[in-house]
MOPAC internal coordinates of N, CA, C and O (Angstrom, degrees):
PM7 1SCF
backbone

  N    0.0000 0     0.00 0     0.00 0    0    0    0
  C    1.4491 1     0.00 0     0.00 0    1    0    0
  C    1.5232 1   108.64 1     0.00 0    2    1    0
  O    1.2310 1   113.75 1   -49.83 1    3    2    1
  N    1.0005 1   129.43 1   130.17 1    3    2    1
  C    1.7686 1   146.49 1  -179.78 1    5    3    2
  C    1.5172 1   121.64 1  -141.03 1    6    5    3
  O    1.2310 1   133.89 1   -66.82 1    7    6    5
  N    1.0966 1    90.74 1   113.18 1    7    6    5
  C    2.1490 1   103.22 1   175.72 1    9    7    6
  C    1.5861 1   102.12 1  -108.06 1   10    9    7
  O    1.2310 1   127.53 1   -24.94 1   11   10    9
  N    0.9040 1   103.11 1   155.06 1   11   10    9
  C    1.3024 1   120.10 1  -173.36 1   13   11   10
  C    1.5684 1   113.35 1  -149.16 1   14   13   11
  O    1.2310 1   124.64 1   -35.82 1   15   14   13
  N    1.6473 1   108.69 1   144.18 1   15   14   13
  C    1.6116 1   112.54 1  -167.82 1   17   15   14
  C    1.7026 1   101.40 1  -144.08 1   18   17   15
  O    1.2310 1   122.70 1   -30.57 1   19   18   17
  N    1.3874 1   112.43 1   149.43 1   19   18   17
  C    1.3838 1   110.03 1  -175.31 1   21   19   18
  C    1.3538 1   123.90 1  -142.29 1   22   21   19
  O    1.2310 1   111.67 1   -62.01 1   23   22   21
  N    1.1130 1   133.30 1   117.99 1   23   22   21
  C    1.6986 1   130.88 1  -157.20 1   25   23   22
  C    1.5479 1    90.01 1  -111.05 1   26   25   23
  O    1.2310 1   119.31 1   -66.12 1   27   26   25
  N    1.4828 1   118.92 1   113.88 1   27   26   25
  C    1.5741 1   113.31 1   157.13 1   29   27   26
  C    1.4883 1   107.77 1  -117.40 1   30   29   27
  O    1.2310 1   136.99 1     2.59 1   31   30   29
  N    1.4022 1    84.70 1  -177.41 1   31   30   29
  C    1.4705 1   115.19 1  -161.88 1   33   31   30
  C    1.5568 1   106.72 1    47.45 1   34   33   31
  O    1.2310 1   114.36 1  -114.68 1   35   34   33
  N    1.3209 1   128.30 1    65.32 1   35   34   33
  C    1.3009 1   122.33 1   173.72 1   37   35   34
  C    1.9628 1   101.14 1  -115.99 1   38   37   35
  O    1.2310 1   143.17 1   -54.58 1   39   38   37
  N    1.3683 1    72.60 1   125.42 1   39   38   37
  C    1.7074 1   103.26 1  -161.99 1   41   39   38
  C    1.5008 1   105.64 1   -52.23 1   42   41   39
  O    1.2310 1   103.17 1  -142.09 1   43   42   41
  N    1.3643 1   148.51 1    37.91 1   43   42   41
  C    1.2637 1   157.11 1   174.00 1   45   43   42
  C    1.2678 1    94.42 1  -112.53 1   46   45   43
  O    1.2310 1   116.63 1   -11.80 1   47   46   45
  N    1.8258 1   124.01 1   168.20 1   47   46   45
  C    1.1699 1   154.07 1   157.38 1   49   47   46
  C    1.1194 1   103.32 1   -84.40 1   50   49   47
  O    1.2310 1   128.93 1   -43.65 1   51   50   49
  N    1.9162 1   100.39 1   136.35 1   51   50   49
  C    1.6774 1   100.65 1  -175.00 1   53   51   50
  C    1.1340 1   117.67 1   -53.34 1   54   53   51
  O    1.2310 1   123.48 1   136.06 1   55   54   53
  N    1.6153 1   110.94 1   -43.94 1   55   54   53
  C    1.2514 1   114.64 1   176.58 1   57   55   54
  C    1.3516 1   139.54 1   -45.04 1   58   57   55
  O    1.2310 1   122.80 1   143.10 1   59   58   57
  N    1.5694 1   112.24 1   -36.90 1   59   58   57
  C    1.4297 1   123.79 1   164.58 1   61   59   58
  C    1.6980 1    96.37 1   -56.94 1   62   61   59
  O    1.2310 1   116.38 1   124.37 1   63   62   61
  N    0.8338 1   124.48 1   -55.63 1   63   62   61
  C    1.7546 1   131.10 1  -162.07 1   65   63   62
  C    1.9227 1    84.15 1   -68.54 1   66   65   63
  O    1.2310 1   118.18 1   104.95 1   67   66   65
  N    0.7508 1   121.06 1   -75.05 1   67   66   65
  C    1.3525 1   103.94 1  -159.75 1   69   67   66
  C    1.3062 1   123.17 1   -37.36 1   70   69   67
  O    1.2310 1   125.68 1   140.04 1   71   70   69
  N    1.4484 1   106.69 1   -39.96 1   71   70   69
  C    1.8113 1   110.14 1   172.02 1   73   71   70
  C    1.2114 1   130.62 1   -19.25 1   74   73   71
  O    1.2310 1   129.40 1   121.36 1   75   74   73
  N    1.7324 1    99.48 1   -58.64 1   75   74   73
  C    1.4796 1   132.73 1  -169.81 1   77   75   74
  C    1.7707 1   103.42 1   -82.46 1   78   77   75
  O    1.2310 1   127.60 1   132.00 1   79   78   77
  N    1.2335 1   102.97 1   -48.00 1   79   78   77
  C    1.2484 1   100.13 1  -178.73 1   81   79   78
  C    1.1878 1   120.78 1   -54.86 1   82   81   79
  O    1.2310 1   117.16 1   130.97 1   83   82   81
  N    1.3447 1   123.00 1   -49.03 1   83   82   81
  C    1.7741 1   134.85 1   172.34 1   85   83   82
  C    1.2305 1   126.52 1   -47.16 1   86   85   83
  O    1.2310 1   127.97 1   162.34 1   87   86   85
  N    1.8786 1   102.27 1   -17.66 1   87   86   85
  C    1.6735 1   104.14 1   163.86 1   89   87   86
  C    1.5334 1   135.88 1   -90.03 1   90   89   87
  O    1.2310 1   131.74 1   169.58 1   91   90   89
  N    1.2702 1    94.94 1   -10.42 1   91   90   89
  C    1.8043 1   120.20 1  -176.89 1   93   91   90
  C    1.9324 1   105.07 1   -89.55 1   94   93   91
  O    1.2310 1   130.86 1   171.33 1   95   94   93
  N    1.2699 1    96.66 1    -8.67 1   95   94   93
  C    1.8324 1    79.07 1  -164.73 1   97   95   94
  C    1.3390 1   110.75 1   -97.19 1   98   97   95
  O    1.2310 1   126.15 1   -46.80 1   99   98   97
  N    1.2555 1   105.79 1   133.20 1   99   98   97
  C    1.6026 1   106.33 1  -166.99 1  101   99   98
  C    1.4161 1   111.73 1    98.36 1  102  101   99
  O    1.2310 1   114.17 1  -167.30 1  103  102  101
  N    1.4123 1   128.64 1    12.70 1  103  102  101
  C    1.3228 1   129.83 1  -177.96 1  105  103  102
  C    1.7560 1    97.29 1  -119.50 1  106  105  103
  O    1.2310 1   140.59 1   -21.60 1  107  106  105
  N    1.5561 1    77.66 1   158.40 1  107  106  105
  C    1.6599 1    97.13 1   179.12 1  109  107  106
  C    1.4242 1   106.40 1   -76.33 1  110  109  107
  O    1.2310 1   114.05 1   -44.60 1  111  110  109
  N    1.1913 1   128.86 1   135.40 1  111  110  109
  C    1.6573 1   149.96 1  -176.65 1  113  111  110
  C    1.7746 1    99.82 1   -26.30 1  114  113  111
  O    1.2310 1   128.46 1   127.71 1  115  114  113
  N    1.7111 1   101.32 1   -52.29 1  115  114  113
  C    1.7555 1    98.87 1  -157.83 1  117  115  114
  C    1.8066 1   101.12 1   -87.12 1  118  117  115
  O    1.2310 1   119.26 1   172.08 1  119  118  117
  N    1.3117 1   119.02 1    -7.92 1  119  118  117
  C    1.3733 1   133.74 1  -177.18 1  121  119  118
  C    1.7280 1    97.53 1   -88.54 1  122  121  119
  O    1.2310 1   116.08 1   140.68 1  123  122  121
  N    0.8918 1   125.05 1   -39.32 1  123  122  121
  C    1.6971 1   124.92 1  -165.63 1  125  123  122
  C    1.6875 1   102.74 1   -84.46 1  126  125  123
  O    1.2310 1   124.60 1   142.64 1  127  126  125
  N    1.5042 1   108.77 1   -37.36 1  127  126  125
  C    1.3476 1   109.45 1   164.50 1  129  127  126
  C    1.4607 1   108.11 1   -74.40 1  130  129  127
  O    1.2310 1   117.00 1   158.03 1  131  130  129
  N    0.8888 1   123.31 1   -21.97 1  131  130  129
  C    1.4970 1   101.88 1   166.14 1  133  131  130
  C    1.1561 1   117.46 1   -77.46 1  134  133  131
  O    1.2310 1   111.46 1   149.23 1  135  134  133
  N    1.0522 1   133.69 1   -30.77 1  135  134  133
  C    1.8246 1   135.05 1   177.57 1  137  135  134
  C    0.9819 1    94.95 1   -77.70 1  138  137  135
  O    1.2310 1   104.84 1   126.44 1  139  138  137
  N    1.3486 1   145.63 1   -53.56 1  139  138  137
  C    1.6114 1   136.51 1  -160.00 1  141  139  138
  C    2.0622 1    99.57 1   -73.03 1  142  141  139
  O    1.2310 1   122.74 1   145.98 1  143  142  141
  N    1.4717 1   112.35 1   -34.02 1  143  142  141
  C    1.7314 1   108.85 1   169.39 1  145  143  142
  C    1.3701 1   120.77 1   -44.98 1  146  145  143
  O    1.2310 1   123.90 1   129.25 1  147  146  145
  N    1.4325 1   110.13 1   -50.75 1  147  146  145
  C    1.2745 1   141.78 1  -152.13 1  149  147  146
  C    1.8012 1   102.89 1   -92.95 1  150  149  147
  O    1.2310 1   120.81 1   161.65 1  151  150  149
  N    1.8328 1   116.05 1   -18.35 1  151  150  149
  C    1.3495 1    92.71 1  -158.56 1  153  151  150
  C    1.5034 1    83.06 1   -82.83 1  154  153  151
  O    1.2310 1   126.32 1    -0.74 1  155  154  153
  N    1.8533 1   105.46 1   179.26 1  155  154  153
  C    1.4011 1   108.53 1   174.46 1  157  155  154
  C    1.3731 1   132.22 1  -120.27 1  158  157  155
  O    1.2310 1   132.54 1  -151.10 1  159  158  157
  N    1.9322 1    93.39 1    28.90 1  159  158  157
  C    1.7765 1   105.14 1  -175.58 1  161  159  158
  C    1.4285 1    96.42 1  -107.95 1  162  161  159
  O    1.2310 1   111.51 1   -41.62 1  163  162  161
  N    1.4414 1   133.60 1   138.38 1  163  162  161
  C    0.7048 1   155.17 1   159.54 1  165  163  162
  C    1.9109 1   123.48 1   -14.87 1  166  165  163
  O    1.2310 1   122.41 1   135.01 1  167  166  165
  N    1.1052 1   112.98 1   -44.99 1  167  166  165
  C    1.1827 1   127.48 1  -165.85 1  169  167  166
  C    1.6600 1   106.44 1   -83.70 1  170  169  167
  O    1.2310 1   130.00 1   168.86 1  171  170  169
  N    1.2520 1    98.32 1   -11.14 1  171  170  169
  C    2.1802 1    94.05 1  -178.73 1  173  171  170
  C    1.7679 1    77.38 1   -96.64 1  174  173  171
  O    1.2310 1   116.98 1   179.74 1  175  174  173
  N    0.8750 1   123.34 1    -0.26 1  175  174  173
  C    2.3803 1    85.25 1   153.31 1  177  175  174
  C    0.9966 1   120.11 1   -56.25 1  178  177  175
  O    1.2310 1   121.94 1   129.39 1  179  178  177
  N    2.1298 1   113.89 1   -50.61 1  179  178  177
  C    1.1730 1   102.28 1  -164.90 1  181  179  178
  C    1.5749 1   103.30 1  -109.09 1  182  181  179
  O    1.2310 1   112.80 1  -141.57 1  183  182  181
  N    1.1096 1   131.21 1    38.43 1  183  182  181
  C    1.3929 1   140.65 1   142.59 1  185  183  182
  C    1.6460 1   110.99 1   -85.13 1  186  185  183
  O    1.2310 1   123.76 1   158.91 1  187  186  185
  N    1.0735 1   110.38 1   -21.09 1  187  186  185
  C    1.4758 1   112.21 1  -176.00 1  189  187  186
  C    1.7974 1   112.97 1   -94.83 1  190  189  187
  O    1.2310 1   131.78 1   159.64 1  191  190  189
  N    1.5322 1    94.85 1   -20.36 1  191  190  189
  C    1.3589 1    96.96 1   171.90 1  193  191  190
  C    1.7114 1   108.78 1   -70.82 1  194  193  191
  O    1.2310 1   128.10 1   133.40 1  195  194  193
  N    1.4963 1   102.00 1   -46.60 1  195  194  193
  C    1.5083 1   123.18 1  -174.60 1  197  195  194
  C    1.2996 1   104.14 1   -37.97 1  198  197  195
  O    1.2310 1   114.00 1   122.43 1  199  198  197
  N    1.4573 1   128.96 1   -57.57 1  199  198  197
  C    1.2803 1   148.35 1  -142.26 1  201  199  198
  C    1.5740 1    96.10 1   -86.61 1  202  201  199
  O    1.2310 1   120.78 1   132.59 1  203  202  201
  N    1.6035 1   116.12 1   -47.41 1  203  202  201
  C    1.5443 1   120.01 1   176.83 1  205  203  202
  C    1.7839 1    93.01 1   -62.88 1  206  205  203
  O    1.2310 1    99.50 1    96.87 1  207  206  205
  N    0.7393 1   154.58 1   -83.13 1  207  206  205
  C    0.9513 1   144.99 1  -144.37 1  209  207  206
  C    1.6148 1   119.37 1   -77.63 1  210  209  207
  O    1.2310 1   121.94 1   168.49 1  211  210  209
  N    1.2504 1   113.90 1   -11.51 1  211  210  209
  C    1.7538 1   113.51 1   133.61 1  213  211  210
  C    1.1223 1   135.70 1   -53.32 1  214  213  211
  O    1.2310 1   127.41 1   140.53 1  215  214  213
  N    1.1284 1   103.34 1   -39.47 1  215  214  213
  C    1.6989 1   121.00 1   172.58 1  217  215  214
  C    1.7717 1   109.61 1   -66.16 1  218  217  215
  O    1.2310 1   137.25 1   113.67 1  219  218  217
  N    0.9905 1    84.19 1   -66.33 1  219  218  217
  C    1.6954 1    93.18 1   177.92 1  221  219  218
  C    1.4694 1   114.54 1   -44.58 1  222  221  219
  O    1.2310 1   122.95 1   152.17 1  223  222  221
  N    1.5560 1   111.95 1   -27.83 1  223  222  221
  C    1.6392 1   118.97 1  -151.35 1  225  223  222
  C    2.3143 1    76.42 1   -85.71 1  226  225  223
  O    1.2310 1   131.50 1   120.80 1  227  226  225
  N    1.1800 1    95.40 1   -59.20 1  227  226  225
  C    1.6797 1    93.43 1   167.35 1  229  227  226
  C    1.4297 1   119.27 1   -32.94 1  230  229  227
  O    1.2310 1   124.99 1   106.46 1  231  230  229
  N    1.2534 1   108.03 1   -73.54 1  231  230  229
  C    1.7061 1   114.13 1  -166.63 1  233  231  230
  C    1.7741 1   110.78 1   -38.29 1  234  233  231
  O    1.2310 1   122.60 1   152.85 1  235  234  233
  N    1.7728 1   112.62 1   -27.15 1  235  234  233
  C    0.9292 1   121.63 1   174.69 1  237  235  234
  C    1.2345 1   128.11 1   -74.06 1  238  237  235
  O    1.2310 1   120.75 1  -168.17 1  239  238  237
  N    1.3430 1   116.18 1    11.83 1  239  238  237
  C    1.3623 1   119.72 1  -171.33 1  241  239  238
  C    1.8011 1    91.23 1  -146.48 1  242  241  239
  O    1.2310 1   117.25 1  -138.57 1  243  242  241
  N    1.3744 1   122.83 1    41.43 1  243  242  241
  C    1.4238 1   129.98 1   163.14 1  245  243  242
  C    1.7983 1    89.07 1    56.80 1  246  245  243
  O    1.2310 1   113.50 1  -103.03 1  247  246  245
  N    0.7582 1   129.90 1    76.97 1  247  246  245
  C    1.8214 1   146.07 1   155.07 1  249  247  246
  C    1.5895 1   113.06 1  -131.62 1  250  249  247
  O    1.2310 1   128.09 1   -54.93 1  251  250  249
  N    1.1856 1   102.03 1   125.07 1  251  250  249
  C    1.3624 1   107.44 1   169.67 1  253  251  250
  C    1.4643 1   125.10 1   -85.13 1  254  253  251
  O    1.2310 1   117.81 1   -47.45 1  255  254  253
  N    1.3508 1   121.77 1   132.55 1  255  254  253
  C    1.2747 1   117.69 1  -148.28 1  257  255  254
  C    2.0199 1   100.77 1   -69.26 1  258  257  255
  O    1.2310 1   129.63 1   146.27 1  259  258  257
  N    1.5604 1    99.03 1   -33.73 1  259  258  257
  C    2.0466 1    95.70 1   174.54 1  261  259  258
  C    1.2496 1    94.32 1   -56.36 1  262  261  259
  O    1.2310 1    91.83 1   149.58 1  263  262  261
  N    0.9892 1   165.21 1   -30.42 1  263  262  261
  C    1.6370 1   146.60 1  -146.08 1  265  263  262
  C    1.6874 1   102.42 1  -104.86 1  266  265  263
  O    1.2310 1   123.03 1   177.04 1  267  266  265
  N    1.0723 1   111.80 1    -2.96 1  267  266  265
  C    1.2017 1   118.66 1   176.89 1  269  267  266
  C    1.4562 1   132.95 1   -77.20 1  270  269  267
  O    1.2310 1   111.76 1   -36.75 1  271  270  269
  N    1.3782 1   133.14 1   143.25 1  271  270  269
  C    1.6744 1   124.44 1   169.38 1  273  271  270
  C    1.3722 1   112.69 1  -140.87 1  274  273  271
  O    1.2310 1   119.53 1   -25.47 1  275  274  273
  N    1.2846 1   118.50 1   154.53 1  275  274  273
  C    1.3278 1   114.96 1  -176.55 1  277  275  274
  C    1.8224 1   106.20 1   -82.53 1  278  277  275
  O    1.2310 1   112.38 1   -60.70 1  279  278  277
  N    1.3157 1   131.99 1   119.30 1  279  278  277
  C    1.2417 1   154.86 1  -154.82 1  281  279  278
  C    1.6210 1    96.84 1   -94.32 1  282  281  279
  O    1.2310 1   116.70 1   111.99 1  283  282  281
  N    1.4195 1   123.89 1   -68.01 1  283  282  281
  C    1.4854 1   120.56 1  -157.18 1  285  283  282
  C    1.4609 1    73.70 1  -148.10 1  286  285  283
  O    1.2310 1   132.22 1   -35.24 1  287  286  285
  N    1.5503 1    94.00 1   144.76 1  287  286  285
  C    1.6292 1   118.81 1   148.93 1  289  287  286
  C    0.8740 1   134.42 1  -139.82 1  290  289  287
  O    1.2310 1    99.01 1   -83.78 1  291  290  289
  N    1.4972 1   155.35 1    96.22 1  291  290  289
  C    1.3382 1   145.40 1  -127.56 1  293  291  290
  C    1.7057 1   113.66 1  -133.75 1  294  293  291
  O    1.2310 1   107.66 1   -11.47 1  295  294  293
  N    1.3784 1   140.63 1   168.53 1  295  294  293
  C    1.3395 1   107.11 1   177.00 1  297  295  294
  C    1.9724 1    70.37 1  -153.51 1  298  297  295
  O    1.2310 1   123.68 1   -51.57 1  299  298  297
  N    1.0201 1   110.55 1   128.43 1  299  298  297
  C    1.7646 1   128.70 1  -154.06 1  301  299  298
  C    1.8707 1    76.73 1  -123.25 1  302  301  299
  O    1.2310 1   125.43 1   -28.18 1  303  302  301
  N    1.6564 1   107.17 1   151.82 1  303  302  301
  C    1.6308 1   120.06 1   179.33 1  305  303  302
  C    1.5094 1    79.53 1  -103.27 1  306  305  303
  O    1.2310 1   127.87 1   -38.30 1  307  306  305
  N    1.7049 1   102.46 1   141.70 1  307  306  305
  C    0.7872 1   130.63 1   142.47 1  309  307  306
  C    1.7532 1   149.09 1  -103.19 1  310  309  307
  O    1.2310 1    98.93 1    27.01 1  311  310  309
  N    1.3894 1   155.48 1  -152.99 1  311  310  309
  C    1.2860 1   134.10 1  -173.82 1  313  311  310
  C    1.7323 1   115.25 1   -61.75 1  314  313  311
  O    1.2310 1   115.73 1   -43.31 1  315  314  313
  N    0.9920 1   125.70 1   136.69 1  315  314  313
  C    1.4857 1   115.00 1  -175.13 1  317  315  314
  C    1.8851 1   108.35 1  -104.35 1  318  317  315
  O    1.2310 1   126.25 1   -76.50 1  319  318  317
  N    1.4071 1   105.60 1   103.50 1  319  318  317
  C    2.1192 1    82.26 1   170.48 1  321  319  318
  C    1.4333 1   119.42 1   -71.81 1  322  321  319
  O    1.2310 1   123.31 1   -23.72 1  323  322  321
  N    1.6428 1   111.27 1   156.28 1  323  322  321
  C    0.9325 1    92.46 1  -173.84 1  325  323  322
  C    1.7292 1    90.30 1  -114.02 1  326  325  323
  O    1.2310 1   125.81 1   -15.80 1  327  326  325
  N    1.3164 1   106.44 1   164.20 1  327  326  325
  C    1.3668 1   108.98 1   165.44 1  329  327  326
  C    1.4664 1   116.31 1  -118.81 1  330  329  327
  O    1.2310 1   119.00 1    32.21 1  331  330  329
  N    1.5522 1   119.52 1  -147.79 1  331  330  329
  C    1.4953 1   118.66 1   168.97 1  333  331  330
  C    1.3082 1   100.01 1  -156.73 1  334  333  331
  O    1.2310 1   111.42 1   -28.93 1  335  334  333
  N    1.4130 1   133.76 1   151.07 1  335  334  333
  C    1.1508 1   141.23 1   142.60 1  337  335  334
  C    1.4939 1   131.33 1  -113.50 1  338  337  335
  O    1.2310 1   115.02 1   -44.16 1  339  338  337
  N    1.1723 1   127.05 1   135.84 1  339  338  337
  C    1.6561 1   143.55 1  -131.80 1  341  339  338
  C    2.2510 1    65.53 1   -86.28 1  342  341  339
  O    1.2310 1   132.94 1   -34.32 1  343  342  341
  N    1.5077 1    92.61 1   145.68 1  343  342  341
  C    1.3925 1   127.92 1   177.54 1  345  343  342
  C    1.9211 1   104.78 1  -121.67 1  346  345  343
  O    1.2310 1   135.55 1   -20.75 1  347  346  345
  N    1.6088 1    87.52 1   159.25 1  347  346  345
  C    1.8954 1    88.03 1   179.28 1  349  347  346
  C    2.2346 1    87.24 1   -78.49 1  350  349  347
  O    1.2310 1   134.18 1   -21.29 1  351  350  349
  N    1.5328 1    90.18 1   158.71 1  351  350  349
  C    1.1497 1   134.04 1   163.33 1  353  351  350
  C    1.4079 1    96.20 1    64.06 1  354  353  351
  O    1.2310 1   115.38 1  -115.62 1  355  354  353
  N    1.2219 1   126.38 1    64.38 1  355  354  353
  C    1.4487 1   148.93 1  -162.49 1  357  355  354
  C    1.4539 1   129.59 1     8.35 1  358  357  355
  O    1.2310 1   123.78 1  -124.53 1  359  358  357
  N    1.5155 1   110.35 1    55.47 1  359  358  357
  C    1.1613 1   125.62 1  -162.32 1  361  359  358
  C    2.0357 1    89.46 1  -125.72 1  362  361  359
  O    1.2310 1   123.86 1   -15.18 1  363  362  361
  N    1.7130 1   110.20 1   164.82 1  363  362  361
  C    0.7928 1   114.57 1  -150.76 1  365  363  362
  C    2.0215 1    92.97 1  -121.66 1  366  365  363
  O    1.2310 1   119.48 1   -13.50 1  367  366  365
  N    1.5990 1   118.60 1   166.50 1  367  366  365
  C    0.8819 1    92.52 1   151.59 1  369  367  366
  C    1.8199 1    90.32 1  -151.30 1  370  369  367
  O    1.2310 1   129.76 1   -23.79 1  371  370  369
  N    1.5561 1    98.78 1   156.21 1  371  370  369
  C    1.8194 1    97.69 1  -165.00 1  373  371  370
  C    1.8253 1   104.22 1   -75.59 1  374  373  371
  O    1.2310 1   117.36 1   -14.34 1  375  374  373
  N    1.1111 1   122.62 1   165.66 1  375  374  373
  C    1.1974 1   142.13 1   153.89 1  377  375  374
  C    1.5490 1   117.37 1  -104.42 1  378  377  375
  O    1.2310 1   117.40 1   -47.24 1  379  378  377
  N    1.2507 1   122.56 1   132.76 1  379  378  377
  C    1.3982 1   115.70 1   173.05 1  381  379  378
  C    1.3448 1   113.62 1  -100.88 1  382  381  379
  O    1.2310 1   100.94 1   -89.39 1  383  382  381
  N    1.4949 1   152.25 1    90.61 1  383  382  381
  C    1.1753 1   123.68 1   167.12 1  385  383  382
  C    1.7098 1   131.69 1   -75.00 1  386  385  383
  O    1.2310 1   119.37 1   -69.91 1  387  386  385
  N    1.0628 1   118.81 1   110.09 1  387  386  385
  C    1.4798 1   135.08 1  -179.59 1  389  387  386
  C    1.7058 1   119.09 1   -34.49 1  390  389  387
  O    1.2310 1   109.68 1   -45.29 1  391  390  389
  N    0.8213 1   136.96 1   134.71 1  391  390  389
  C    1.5016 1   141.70 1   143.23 1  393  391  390
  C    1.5872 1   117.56 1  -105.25 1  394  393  391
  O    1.2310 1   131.94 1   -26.20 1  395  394  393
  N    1.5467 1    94.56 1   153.80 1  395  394  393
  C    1.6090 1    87.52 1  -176.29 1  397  395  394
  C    1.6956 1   100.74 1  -146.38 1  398  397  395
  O    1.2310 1   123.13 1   -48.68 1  399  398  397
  N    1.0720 1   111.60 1   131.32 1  399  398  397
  C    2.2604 1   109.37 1   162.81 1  401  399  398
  C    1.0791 1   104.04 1  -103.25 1  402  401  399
  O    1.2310 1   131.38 1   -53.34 1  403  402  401
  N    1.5385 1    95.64 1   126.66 1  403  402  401
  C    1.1709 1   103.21 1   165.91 1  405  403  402
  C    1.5463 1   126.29 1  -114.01 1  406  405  403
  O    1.2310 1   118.82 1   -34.29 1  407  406  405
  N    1.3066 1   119.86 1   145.71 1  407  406  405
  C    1.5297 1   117.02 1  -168.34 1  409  407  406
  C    1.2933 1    87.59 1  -144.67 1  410  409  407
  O    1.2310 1   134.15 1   -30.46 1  411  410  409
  N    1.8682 1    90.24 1   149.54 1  411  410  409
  C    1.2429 1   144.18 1  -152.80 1  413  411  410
  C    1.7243 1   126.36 1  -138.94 1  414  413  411
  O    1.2310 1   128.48 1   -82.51 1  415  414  413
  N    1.3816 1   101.28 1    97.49 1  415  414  413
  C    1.7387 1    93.90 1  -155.60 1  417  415  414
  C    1.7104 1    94.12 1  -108.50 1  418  417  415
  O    1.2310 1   110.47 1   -15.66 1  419  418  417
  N    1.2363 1   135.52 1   164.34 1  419  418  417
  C    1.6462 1   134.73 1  -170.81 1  421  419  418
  C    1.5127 1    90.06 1  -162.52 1  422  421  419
  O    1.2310 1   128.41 1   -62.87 1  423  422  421
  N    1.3968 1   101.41 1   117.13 1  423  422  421
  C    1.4036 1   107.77 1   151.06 1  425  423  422
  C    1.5837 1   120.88 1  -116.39 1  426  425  423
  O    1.2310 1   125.89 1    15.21 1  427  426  425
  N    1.4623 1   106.28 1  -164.79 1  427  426  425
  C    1.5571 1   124.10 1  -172.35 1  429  427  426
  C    1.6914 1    93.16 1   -90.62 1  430  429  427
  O    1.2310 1   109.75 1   -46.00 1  431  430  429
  N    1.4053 1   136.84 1   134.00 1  431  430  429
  C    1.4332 1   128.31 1   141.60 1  433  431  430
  C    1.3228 1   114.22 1   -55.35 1  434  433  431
  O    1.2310 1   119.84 1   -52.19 1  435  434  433
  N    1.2911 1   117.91 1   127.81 1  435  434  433
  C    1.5164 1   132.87 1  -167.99 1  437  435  434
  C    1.4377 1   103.92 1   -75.78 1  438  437  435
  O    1.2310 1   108.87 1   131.63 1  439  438  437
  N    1.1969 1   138.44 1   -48.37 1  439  438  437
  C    1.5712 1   129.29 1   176.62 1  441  439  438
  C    1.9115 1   110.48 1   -78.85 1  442  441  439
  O    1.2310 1   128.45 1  -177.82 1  443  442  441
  N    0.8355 1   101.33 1     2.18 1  443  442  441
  C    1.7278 1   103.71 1   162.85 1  445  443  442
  C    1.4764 1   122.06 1   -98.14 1  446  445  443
  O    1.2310 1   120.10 1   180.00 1  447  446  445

């Protein structure tokens, strides 16, 4: 059994998201919320929202959320704006701001 949940366009760099993400995968549901409580970058709120609402997407299909583990976690780039900021001798230089989706898949351990 596998639910899956997906937050896009969340205004971080995948890369920032991947950090966090790379520590949750392969952890049990109530263990990953604890690392994602505990981390202190900004971006595991809404990985932690992501993850509740995998869970939840489970609970809806008679799964108990202990029997649960986080399966795949991925954090995919999404559209980037770009901006500009004024440079000396009236030249420009771009800014990229990043987007990122992130998805969140939870299954059942099969020998449990």
């Amino acid at each position: 059994m596998e639910a899956r949940a997906q937050a896009r366009y969340v205004r971080v760099s995948p890369r920032k998201a991947r950090l966090v993400i790379d520590m949750i995968r392969g952890k049990d549901v109530v263990r990953a919320r604890e690392i994602l409580r505990f981390s202190e970058r900004n971006i595991s709120e809404v990985i932690e929202k992501c993850l509740n609402s995998a869970v939840a997407n489970a609970e809806r299909d008679g799964v108990k959320a202990e029997s649960l583990f986080v399966k795949t976690t991925y954090a995919d780039e999404g559209p980037t704006m770009k901006r500009f900021r004024p440079r000396a001798k009236g030249s420009a230089s771009r800014i990229r701001k990043r987007t990122s989706h992130i998805t969140v898949i939870v299954a059942t351990r099969e020998g449990a």
